[in-house]
Backbone bond lengths (Angstrom), bond angles and torsions (degrees), N, CA, C in turn:
res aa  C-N    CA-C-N  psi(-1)  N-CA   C-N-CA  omega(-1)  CA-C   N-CA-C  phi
1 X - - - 1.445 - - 1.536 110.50 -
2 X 1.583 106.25 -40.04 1.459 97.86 179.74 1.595 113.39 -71.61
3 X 1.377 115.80 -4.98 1.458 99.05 -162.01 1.759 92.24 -113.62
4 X 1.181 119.45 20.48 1.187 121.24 -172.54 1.616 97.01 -93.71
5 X 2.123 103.40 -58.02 1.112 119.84 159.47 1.661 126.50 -11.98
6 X 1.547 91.32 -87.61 1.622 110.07 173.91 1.510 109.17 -37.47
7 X 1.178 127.94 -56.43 1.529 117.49 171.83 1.106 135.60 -72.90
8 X 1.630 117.48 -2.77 1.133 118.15 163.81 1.786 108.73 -86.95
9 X 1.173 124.11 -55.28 1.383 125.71 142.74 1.979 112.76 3.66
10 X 1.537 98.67 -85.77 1.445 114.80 163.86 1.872 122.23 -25.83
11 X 1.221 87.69 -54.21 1.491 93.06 -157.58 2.229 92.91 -86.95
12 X 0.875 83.05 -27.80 2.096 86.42 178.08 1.267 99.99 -76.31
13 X 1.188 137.17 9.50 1.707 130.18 -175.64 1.494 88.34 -126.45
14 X 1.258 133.01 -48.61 1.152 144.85 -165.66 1.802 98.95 -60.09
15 X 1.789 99.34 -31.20 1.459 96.58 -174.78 1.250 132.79 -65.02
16 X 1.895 86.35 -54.58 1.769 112.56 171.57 1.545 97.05 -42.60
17 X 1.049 106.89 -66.35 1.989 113.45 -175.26 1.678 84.16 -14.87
18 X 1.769 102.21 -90.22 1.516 109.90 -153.04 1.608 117.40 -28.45
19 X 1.438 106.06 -34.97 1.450 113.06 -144.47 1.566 90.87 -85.01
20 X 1.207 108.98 -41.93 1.524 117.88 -178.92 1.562 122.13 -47.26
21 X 1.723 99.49 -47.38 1.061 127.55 -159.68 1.947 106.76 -69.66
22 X 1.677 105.88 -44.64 0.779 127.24 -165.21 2.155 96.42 -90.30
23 X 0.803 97.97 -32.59 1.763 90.74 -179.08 1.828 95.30 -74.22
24 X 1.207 118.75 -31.26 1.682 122.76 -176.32 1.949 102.99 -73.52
25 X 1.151 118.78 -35.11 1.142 118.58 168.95 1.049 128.41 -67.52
26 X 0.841 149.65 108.54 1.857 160.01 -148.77 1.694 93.78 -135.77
27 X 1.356 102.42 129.43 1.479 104.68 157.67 1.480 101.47 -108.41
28 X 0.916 138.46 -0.05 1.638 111.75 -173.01 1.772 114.12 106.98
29 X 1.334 110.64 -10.11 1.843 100.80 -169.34 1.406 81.17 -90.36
30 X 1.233 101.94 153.41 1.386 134.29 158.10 0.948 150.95 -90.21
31 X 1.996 96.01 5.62 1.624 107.94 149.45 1.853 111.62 -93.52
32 X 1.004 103.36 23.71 2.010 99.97 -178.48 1.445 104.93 -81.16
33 X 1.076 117.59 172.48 1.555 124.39 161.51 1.413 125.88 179.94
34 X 0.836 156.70 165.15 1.748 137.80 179.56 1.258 124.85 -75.76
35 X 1.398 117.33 7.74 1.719 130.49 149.22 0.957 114.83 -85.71
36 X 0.758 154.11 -64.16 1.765 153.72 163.32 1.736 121.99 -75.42
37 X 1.500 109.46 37.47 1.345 113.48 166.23 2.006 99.87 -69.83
38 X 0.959 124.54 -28.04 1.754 112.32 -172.98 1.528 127.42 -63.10
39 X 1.877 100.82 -23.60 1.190 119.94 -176.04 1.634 114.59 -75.64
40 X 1.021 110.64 155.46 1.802 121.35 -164.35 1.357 82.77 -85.20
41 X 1.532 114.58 176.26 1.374 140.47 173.20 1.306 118.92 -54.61
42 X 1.814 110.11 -39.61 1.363 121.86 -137.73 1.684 102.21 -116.01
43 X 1.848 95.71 7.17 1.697 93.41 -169.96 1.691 87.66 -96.71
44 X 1.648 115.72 10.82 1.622 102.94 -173.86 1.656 104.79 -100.84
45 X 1.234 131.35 158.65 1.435 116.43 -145.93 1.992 85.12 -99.88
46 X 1.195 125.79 133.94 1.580 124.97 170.94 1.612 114.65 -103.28
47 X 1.032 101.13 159.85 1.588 126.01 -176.11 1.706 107.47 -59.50
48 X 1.024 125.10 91.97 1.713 107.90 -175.68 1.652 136.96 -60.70
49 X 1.808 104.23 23.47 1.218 100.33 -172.47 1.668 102.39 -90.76
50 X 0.869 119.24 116.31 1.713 141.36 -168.14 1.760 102.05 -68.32
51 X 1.811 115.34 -20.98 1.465 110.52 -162.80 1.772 97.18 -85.65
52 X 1.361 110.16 6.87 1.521 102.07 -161.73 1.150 98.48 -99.71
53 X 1.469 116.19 -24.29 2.099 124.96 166.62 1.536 109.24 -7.79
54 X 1.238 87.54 -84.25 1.275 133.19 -174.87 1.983 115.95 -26.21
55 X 1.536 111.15 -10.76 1.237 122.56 -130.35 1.683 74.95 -110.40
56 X 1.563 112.79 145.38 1.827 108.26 179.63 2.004 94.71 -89.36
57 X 0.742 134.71 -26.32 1.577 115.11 161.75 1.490 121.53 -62.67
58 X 1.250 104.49 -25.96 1.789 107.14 179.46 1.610 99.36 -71.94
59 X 1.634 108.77 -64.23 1.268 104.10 -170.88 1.638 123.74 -68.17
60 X 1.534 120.75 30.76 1.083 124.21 155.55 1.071 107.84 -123.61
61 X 1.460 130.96 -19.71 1.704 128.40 140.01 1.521 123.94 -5.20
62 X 1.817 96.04 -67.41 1.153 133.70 -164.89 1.636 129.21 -75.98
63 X 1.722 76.94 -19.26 1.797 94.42 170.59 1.255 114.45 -104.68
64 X 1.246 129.87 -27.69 1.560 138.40 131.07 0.972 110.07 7.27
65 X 1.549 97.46 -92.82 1.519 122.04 -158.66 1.573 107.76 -69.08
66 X 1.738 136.48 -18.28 1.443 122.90 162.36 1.543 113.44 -78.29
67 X 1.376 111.53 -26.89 1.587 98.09 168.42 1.531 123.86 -73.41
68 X 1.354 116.42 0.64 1.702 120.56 -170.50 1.462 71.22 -110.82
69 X 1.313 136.07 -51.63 1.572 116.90 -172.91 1.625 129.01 -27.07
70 X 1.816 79.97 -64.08 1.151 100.17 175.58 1.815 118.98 -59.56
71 X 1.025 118.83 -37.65 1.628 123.96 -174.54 1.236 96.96 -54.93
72 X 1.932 127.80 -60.24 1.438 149.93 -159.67 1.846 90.32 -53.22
73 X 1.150 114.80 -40.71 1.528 132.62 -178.09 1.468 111.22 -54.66
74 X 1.026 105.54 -52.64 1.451 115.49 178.63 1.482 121.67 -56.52
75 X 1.806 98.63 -51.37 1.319 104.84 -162.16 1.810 85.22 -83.94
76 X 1.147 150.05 -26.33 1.798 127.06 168.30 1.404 106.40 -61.59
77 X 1.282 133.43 -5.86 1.523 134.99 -155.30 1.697 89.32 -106.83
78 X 1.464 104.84 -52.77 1.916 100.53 161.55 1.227 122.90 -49.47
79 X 1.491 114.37 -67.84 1.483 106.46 -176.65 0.747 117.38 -31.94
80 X 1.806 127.85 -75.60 1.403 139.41 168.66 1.288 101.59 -4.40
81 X 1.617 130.89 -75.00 1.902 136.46 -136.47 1.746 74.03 -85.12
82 X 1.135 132.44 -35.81 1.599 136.41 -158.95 2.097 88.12 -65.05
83 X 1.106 96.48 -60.08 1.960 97.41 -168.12 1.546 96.66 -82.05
84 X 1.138 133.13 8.43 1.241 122.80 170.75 1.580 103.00 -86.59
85 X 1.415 88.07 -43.92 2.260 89.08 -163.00 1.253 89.35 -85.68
86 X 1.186 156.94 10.70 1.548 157.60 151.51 1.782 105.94 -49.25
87 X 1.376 81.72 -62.52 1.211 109.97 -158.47 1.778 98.94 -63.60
88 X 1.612 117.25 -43.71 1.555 112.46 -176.81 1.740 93.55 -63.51
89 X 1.333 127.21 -63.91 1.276 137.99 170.40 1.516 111.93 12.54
90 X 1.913 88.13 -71.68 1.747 104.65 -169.40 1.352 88.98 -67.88
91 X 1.185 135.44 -52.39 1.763 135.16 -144.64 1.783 96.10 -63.94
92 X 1.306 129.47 -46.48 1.366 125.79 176.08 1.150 134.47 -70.28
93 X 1.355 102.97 -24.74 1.739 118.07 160.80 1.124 122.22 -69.36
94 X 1.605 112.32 -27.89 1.307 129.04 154.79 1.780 125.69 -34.10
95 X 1.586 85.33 -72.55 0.947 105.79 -179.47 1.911 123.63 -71.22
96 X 1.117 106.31 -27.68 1.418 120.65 157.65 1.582 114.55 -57.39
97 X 1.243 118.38 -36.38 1.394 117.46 -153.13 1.606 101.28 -91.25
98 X 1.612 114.63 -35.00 1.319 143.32 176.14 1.717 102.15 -53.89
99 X 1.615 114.59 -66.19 1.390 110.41 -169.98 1.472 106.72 -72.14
């Protein structure tokens, strides 16, 4: 139980980190904002002209936005382990409360 604790502990600090980390990261689009830091890059709707790719400010745009991908990745990959050890949490208290 205690070591269930401690990692839930772990992983809720680990979160703030993400969230922090990821609201401090700014790529530059101008649909971001600190309400919708959770959302991926690709849930924001883009311009379909394909010749602007090509452009060396875009393509550091573009690399931006997979390293915040990736961060946004992390922190659903926490939650997840976050509602998992919740979930053992309740199940032992359960079971504590039962015997």
């Amino acid at each position: 139980m205690i070591t269930t604790l401690l990692f839930t502990t772990l992983f809720i600090i680990i979160w703030y980190y993400l969230r922090d980390l990821i609201n401090y990261y700014k790529t530059g689009d101008p649909n971001e904002n600190n309400q919708n830091y959770w959302m991926f890059s690709y849930d924001f709707k883009d311009d379909k002209d394909f010749k602007k790719y090509w452009d060396k400010d875009i393509q550091s745009l573009n690399q931006r936005k997979r390293i915040r991908n990736k961060l946004i990745f992390l922190l659903y990959i926490d939650t997840l382990i976050l509602f998992l050890l919740s979930n053992l949490i309740v199940a032992k208290m359960m079971i504590f409360i039962s015997n």
